[in-house]
TIVEX-564007 format. One record per residue (C-alpha): x, y, z; residue number from 1. Coordinates in Angstrom, 1 decimal, padded with zeros to 4 digits. Each point is the difference from the previous one (the first is absolute). Example, Ala and Ser with C-alpha at 12.3 -4.5 7.8 and 13.67 -1.06 7.14 Angstrom:
2
+--------+--------+--------+------+
|   east |  north |     up | zati |
+--------+--------+--------+------+
|  012.3 | -004.5 |  007.8 |    1 |
|  001.4 |  003.4 | -000.7 |    2 |
+--------+--------+--------+------+
// end
This chain:
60
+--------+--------+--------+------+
|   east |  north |     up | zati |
+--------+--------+--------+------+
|  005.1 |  000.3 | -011.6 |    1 |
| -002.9 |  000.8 |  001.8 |    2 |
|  000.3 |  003.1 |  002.4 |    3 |
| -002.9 |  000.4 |  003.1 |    4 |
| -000.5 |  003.0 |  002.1 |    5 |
| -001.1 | -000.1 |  003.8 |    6 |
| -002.7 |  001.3 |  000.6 |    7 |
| -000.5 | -000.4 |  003.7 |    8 |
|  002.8 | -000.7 |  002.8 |    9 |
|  000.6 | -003.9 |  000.1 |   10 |
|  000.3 | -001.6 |  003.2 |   11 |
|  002.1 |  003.2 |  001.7 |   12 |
|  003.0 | -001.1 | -002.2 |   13 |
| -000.8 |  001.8 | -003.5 |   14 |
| -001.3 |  003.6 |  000.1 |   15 |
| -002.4 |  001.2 | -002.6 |   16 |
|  001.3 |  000.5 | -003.8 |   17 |
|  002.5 | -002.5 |  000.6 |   18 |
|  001.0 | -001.5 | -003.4 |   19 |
|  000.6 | -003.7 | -000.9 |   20 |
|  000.1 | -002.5 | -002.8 |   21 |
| -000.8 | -003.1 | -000.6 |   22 |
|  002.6 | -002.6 |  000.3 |   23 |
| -002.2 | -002.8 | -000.3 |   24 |
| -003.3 | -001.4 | -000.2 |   25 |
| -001.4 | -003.3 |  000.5 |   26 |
| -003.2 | -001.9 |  000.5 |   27 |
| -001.2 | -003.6 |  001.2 |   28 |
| -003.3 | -001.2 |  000.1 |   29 |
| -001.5 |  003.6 | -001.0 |   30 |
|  001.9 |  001.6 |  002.9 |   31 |
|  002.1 |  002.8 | -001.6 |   32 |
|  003.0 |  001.1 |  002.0 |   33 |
|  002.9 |  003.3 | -000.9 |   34 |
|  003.2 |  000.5 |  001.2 |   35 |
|  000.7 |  003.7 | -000.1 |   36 |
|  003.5 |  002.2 |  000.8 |   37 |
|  000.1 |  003.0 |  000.9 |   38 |
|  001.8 |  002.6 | -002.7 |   39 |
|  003.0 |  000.3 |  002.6 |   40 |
|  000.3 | -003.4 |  000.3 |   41 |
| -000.5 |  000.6 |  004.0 |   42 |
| -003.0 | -002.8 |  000.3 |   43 |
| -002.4 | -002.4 | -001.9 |   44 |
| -003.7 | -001.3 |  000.7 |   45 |
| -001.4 | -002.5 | -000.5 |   46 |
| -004.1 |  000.3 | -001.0 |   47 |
| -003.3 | -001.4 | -000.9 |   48 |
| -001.6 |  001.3 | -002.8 |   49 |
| -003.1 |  001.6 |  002.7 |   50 |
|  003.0 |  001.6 |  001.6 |   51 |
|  001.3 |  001.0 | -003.3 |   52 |
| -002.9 |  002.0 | -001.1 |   53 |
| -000.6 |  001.5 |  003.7 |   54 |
|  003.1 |  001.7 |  000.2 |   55 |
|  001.9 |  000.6 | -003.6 |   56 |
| -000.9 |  001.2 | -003.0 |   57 |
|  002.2 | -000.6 | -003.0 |   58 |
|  002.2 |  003.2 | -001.1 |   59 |
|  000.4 |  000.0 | -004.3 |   60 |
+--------+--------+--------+------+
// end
């Protein structure tokens, strides 16, 4: 399961260091979309993948 870090505050919601994973991933017509949860199960996003790469990056 891919993990994601954030690196920024999101939207006043989700501080900094927040971790997620990715529950699901989907694309149509070359527009990629992820669902992501929160590690407390407290929330989920959903993202583009330009919003993706602004504010995560993936944890190993």
């Amino acid at each position: 399961m891919k993990r994601y870090k954030l690196i920024k505050n999101y939207k006043d919601r989700y501080k900094k260091g927040t971790i997620f994973f990715v529950i699901s991933e989907s694309e149509f017509i070359g527009v990629k979309e992820f669902v992501l949860q929160t590690r407390n199960l407290d929330g989920k996003i959903i993202l583009s993948e330009k919003e993706l790469k602004e504010h995560f990056r993936q944890v190993y």
